[in-house]
Backbone of each chain as ProteinMPNN parsed JSONL, in Angstrom:
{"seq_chain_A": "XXXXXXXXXXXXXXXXXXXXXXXXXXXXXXXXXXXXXXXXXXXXXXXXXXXXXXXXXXXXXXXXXXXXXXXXXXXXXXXXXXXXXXXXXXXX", "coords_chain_A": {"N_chain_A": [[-2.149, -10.179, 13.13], [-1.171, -7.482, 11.087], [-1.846, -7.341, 8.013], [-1.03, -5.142, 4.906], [-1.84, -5.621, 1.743], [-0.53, -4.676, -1.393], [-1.184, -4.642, -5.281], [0.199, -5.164, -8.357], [-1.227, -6.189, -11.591], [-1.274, -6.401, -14.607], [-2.329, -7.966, -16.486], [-5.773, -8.671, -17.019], [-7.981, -10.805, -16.058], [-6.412, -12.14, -14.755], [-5.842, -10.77, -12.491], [-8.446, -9.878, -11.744], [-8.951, -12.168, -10.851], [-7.304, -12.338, -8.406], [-8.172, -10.302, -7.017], [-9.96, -11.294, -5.911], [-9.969, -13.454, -4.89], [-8.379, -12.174, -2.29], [-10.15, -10.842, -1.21], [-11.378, -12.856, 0.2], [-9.792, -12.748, 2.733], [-9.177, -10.012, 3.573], [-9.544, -6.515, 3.669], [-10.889, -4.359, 1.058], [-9.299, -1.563, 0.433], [-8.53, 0.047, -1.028], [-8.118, 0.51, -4.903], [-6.34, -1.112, -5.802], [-5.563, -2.348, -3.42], [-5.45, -4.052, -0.373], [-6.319, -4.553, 2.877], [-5.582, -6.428, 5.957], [-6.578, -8.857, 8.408], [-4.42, -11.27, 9.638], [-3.736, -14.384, 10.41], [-0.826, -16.471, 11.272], [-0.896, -18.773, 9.988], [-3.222, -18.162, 8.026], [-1.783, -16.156, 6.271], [-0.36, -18.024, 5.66], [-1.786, -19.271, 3.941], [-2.733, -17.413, 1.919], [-0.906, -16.334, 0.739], [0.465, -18.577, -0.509], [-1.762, -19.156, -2.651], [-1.988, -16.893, -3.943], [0.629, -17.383, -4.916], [0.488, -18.837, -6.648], [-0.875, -18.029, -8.872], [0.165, -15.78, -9.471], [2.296, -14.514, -12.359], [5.278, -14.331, -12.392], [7.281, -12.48, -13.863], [5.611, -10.353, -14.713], [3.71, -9.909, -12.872], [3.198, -8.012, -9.585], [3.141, -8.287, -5.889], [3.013, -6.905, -3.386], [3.436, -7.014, 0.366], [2.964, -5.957, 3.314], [4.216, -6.213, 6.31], [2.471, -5.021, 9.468], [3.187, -5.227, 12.698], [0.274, -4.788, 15.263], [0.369, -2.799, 17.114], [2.662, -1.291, 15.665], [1.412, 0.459, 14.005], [1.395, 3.104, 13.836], [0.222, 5.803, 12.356], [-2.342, 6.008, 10.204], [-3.177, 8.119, 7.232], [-5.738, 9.518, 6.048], [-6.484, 11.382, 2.783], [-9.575, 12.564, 1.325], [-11.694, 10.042, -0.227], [-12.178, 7.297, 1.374], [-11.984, 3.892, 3.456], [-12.88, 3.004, 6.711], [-11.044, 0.626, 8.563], [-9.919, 0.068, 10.809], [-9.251, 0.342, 13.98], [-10.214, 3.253, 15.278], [-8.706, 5.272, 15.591], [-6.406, 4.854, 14.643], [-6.338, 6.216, 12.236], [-6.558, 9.672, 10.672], [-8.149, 11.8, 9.002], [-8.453, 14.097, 6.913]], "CA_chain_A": [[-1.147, -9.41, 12.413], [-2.205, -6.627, 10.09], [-1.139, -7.525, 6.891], [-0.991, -4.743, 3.892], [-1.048, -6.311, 0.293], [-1.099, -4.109, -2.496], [-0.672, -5.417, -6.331], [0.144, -4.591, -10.184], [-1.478, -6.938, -12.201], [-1.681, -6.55, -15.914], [-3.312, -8.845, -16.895], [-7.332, -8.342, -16.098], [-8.643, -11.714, -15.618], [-5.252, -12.665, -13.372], [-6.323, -9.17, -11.425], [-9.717, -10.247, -10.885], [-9.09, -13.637, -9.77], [-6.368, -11.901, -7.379], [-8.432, -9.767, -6.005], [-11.429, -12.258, -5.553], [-8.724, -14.67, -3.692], [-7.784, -11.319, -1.253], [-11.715, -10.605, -0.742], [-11.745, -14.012, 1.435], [-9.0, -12.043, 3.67], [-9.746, -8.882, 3.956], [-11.11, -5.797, 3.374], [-10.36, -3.748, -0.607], [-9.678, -0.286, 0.653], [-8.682, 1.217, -2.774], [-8.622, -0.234, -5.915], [-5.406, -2.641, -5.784], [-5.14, -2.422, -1.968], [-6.249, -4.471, 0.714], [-6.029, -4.387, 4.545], [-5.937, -7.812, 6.201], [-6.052, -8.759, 10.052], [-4.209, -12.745, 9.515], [-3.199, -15.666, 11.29], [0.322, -16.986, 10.243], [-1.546, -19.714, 8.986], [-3.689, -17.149, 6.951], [-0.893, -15.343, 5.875], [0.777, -18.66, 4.639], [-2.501, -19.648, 3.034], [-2.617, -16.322, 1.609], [0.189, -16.237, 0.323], [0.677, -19.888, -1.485], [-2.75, -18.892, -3.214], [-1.165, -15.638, -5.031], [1.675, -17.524, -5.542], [0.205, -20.582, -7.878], [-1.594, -17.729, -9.461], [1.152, -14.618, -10.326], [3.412, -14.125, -13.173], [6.482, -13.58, -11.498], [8.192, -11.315, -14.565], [4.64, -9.412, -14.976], [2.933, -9.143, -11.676], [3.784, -7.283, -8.646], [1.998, -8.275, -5.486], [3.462, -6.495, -2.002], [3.0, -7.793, 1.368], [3.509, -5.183, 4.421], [3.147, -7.026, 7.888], [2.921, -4.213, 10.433], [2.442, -5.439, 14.042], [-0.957, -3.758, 14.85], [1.002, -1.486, 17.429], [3.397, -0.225, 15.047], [0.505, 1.511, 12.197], [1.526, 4.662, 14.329], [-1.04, 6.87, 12.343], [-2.874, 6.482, 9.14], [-3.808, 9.367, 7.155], [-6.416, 9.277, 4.434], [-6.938, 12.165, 2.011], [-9.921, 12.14, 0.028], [-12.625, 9.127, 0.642], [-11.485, 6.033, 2.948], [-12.847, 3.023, 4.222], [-11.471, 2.892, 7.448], [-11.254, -0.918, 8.902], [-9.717, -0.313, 12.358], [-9.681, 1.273, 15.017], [-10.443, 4.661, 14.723], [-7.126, 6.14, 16.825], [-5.24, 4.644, 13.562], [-6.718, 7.137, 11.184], [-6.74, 10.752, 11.209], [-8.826, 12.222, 8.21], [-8.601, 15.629, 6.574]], "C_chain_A": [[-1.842, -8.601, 11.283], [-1.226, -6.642, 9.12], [-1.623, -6.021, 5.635], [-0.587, -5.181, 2.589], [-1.328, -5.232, -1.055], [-0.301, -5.322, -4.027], [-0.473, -4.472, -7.226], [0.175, -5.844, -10.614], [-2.233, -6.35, -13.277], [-2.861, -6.679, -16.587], [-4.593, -9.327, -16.195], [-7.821, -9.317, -15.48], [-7.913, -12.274, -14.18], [-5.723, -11.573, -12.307], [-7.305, -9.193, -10.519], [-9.554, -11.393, -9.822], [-8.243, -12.951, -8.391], [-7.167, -11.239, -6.343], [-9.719, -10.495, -5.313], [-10.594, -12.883, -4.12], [-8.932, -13.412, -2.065], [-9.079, -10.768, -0.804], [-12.271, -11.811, 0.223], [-10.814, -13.815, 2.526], [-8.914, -11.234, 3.961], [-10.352, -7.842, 3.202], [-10.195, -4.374, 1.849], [-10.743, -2.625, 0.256], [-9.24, 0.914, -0.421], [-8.169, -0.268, -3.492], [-7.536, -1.662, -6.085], [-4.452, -2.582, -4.35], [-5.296, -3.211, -1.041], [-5.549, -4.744, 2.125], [-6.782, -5.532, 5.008], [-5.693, -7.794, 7.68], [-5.696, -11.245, 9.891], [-3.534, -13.399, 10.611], [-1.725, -15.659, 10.569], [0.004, -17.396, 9.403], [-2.687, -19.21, 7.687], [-3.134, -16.726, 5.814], [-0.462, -16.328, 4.839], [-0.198, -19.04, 3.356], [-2.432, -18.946, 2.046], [-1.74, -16.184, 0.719], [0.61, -17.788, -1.373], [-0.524, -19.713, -2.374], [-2.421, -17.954, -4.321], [-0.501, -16.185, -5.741], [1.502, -18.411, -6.722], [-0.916, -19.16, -9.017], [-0.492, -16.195, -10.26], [2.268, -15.051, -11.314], [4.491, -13.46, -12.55], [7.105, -12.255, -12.789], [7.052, -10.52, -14.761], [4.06, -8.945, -13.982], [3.877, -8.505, -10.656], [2.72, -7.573, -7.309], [3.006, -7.802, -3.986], [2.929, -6.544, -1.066], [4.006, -6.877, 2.426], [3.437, -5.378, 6.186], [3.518, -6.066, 8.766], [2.117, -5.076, 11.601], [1.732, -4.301, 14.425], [-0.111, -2.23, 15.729], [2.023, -0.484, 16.864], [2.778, 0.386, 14.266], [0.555, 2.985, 13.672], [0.033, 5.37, 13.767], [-1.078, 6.182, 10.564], [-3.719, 7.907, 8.726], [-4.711, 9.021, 5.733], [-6.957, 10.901, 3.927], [-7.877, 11.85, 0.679], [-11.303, 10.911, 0.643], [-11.493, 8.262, 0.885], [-12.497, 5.548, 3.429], [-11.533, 3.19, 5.518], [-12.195, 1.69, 8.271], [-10.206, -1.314, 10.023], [-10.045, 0.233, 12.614], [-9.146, 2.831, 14.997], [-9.311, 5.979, 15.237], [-6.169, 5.561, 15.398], [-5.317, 5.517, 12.364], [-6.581, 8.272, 12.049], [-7.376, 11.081, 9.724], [-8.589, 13.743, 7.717], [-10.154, 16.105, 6.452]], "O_chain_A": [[-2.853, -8.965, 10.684], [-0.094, -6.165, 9.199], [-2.849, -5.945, 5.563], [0.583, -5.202, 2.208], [-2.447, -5.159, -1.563], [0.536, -6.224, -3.99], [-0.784, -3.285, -7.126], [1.079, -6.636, -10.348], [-3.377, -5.903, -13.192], [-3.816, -6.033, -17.018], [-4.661, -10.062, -15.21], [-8.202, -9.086, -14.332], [-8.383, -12.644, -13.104], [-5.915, -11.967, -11.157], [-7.381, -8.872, -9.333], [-9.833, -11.535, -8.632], [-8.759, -13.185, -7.298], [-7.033, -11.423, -5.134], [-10.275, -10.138, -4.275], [-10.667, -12.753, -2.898], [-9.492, -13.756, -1.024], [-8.956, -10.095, 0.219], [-13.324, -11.765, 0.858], [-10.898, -14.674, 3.404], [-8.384, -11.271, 5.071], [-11.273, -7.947, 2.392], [-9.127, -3.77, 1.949], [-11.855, -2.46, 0.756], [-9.502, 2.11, -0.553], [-7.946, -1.408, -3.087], [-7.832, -2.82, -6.38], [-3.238, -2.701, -4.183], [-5.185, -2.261, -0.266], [-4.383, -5.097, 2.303], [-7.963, -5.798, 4.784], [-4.896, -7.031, 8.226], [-6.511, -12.158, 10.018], [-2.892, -12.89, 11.53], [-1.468, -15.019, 9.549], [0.204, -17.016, 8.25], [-2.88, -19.832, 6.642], [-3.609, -16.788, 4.68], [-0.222, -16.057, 3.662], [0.181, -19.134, 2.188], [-2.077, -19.539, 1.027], [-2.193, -15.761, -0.345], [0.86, -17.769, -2.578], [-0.234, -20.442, -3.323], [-2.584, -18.254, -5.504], [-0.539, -15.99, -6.956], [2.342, -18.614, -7.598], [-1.653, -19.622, -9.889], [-0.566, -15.816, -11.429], [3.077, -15.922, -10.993], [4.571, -12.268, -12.254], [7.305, -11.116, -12.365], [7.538, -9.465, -15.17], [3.794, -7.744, -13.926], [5.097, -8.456, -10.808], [1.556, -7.204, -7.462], [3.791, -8.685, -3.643], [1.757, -6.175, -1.145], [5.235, -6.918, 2.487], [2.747, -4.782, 7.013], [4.717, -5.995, 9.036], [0.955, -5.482, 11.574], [2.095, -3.147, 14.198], [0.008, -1.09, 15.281], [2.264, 0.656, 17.263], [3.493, 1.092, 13.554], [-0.413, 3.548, 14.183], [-0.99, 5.482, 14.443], [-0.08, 5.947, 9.883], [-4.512, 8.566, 9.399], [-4.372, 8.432, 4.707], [-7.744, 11.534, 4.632], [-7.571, 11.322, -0.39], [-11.755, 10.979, 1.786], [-10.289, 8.419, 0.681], [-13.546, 6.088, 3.781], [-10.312, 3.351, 5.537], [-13.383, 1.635, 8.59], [-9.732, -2.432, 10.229], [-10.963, 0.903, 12.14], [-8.048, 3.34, 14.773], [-9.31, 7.208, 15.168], [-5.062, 6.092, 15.316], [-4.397, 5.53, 11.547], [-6.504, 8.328, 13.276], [-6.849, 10.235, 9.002], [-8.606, 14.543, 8.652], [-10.422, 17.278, 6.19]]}, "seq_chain_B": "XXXXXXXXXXXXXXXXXXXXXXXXXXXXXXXXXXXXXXXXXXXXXXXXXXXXXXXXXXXXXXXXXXXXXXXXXXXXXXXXXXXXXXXXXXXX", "coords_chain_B": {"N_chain_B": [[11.326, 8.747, 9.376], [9.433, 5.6, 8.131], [7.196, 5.776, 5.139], [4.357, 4.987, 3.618], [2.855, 5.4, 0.6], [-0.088, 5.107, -0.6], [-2.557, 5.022, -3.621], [-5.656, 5.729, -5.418], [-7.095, 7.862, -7.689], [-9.041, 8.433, -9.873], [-9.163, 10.309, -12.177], [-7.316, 10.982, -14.803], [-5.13, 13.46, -15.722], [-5.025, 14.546, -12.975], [-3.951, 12.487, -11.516], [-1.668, 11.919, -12.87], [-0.313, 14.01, -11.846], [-0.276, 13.995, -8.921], [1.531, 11.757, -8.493], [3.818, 12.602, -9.956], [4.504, 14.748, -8.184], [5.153, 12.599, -5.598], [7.578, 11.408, -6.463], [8.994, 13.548, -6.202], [9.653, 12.677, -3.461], [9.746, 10.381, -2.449], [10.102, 6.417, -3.789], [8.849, 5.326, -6.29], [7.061, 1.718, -5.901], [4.962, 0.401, -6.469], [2.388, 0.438, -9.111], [0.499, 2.591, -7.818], [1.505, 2.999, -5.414], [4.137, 3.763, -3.419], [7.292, 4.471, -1.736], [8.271, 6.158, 1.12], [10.981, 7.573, 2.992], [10.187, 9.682, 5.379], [11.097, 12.959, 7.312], [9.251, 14.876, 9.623], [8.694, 17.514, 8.562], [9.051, 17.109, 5.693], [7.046, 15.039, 5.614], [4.481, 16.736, 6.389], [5.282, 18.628, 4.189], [4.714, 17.262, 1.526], [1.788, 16.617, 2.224], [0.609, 18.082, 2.316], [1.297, 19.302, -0.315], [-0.347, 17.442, -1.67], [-3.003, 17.361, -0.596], [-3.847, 19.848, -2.322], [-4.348, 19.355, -4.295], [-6.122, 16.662, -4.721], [-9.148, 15.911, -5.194], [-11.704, 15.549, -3.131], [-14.187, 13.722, -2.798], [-13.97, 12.323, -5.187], [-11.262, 10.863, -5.432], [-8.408, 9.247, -3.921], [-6.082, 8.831, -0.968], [-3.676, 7.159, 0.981], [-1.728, 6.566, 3.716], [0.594, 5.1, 5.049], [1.955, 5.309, 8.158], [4.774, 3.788, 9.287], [6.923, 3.362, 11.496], [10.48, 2.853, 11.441], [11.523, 0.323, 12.49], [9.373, -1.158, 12.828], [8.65, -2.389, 10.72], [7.924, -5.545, 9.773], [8.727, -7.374, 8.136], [8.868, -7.477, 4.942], [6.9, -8.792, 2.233], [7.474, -9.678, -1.149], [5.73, -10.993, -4.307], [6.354, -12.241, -7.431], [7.844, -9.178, -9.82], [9.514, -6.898, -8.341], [11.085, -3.438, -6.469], [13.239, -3.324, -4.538], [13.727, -0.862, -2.011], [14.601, -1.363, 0.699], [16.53, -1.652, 3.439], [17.595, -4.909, 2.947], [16.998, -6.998, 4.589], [14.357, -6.438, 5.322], [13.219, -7.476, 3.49], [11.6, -10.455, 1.733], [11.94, -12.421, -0.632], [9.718, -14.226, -3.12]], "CA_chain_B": [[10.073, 7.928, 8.976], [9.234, 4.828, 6.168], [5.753, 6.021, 4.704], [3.715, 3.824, 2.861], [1.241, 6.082, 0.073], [-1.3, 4.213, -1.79], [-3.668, 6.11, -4.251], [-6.721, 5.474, -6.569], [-7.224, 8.403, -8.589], [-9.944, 8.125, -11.085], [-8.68, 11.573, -13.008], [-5.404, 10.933, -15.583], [-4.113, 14.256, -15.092], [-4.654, 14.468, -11.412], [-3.068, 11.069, -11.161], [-0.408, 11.964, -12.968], [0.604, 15.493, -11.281], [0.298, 13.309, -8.089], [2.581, 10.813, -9.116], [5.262, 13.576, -10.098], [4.803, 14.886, -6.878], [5.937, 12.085, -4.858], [8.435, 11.349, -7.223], [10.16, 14.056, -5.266], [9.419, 12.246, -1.919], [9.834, 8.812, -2.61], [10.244, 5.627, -4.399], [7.463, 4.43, -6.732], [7.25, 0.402, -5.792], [3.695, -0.042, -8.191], [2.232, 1.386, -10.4], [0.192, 3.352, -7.309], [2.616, 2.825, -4.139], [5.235, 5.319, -3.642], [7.671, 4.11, -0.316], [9.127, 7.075, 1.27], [11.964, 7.88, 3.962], [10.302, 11.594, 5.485], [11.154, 13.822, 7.773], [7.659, 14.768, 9.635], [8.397, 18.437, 7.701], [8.882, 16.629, 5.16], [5.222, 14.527, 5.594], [3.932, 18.103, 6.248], [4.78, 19.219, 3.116], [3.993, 16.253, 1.048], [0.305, 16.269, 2.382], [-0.469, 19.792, 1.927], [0.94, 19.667, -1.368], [-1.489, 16.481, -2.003], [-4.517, 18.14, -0.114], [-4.189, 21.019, -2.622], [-4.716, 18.263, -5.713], [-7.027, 15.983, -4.572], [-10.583, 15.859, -4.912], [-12.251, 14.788, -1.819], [-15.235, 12.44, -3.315], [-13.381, 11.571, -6.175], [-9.933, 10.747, -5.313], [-8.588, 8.444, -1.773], [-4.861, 8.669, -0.915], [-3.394, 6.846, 2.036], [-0.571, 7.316, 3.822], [0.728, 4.608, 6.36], [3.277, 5.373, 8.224], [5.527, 2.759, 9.915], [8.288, 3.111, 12.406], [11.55, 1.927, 10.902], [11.606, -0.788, 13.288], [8.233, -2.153, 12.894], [8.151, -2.9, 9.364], [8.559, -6.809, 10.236], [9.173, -8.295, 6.926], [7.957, -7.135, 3.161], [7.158, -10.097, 0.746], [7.276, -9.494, -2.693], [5.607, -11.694, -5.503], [6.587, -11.425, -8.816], [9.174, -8.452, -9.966], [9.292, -5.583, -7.31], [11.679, -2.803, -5.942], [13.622, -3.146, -2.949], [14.108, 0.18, -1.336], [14.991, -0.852, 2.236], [17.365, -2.786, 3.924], [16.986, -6.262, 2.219], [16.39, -7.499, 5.643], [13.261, -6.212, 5.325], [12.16, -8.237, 2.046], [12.363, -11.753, 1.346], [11.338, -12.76, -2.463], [10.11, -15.782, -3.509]], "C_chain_B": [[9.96, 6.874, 7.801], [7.088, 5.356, 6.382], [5.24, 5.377, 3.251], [2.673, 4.875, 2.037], [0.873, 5.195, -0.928], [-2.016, 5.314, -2.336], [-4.237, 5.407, -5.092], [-6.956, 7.156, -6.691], [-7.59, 8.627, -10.181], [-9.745, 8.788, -12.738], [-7.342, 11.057, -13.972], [-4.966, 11.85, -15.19], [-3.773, 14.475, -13.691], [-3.909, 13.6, -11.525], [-1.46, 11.723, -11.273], [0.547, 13.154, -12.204], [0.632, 14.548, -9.58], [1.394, 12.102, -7.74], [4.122, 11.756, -9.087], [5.263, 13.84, -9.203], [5.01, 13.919, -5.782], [6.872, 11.597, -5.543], [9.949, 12.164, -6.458], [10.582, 14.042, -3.64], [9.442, 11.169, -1.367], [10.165, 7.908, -3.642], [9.14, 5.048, -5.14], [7.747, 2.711, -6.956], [6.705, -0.247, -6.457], [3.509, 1.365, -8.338], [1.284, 2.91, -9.262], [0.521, 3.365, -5.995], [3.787, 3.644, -4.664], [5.649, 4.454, -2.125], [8.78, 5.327, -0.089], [10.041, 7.566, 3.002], [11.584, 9.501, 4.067], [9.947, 12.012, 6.575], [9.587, 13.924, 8.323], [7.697, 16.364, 8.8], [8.197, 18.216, 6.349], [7.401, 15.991, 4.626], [4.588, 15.521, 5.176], [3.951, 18.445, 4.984], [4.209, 18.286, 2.078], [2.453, 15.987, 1.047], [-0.187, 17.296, 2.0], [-0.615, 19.668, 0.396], [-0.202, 18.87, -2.227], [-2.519, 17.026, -1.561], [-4.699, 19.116, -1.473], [-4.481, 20.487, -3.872], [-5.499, 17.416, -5.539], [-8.47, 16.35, -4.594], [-11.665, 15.3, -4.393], [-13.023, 13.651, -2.178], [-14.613, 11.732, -4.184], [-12.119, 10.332, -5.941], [-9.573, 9.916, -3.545], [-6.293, 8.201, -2.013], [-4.64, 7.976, 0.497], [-2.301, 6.708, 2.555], [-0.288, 6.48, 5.666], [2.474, 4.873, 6.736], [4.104, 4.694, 9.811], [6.68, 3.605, 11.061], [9.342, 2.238, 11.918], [11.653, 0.211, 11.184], [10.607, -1.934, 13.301], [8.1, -2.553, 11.609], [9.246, -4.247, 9.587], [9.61, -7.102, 8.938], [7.979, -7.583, 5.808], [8.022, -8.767, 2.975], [6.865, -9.321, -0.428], [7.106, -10.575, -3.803], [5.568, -11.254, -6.813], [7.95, -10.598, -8.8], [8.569, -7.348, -8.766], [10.972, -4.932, -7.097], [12.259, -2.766, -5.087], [14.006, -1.481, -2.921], [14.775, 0.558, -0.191], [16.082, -1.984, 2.169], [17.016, -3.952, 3.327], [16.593, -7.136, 3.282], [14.829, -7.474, 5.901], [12.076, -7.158, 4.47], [12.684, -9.694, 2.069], [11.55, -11.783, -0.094], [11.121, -14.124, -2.215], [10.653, -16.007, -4.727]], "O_chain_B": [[10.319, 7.172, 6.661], [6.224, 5.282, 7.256], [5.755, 5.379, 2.133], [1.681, 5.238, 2.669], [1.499, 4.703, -1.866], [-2.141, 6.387, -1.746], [-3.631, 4.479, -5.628], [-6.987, 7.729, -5.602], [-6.926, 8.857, -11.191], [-9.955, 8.312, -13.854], [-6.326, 10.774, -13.338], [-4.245, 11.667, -14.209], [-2.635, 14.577, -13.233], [-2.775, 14.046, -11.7], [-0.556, 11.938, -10.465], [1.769, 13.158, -12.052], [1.758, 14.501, -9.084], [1.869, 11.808, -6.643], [5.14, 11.597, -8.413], [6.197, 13.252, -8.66], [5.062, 14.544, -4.723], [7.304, 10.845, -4.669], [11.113, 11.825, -6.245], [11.28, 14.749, -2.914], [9.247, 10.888, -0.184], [10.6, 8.502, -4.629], [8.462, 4.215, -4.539], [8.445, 2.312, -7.888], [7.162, -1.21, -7.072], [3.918, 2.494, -8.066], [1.327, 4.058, -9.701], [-0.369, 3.843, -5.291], [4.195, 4.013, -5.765], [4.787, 3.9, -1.442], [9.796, 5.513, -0.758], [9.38, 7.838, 4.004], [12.114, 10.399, 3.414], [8.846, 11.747, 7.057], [8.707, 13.285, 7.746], [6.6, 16.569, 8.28], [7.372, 18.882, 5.723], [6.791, 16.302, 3.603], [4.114, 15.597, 4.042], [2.868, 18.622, 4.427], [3.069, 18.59, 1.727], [1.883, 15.334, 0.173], [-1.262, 17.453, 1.422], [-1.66, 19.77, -0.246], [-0.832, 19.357, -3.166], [-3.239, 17.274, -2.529], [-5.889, 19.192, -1.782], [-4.946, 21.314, -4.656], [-5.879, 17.147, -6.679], [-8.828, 17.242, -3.825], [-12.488, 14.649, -5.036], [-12.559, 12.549, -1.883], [-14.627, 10.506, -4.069], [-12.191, 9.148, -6.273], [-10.188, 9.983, -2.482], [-5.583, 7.654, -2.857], [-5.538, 8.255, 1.291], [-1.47, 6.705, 1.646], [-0.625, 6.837, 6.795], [3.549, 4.76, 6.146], [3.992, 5.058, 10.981], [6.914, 4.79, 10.827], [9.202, 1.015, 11.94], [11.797, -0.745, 10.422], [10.764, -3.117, 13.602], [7.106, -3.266, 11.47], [10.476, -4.296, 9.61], [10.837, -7.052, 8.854], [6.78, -7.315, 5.883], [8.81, -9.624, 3.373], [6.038, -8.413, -0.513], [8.124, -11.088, -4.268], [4.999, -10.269, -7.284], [8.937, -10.936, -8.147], [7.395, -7.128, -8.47], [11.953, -5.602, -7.419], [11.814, -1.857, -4.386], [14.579, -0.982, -3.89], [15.279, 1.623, 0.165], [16.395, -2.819, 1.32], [15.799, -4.0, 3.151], [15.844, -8.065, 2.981], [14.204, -8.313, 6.549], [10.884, -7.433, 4.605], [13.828, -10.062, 2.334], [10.591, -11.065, -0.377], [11.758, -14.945, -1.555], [10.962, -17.15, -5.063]]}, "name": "protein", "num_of_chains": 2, "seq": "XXXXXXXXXXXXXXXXXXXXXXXXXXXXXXXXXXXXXXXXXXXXXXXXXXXXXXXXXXXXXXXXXXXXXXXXXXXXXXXXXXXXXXXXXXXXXXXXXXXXXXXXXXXXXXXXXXXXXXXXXXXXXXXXXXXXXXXXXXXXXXXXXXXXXXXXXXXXXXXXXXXXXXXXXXXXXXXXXXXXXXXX"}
């Protein structure tokens, strides 16, 4: 499952650790982005990990599960890591 | 269409004139997520007018775009935005 998590986290040290955590799941393709390929069991890990670690009234952490056949098209303007398959991007 | 834009934008003013400009194309969810319901003329213009502000090395916009249908489930930790159907989101 291709998970999309982006965040808003405040608070720097909570930010780092966040994104440290989401660097053992996938791959930082901008600065509070990351593109994940998870298990359920990933996902749930994933997930219960953020959760013992966010400020619910301060952070913001969003979780986009597209099944891989629905990412129709990505478009990136600008630089881009790109971390599928190359029919999911289109580039300017 | 639901379209997903992410951005890092190193620049303040760029940032911010990109920002205003999806402002008129979407929902800002963080602080650099924008979720938008568009038209593909719509897309069209949206990208050009971003192509014509961006600065290729500098700057990385991305721009996923879902199929109504396939966007399984959002999670949201912390405070966040609903925009879609609430079917879409569960909170913890």
């Amino acid at each position: 499952m291709f998970i999309l998590i982006s965040y808003d986290i405040p608070h720097d040290k909570r930010r780092s650790k966040i994104a440290k955590t989401l660097e053992n799941f996938g791959k930082r393709v901008q600065y509070s982005v990351f593109e994940c390929q998870l298990t359920d069991s990933q996902l749930a890990d994933v997930r219960g990990r953020l959760t013992a670690l966010v400020v619910p009234n301060e952070d913001s952490i969003r979780f986009y599960s597209l099944p891989k056949d629905a990412v129709t098209a990505m478009l990136i303007l600008g630089h881009g890591v790109v971390t599928h398959d190359p029919s999911f991007y289109w580039t300017d």
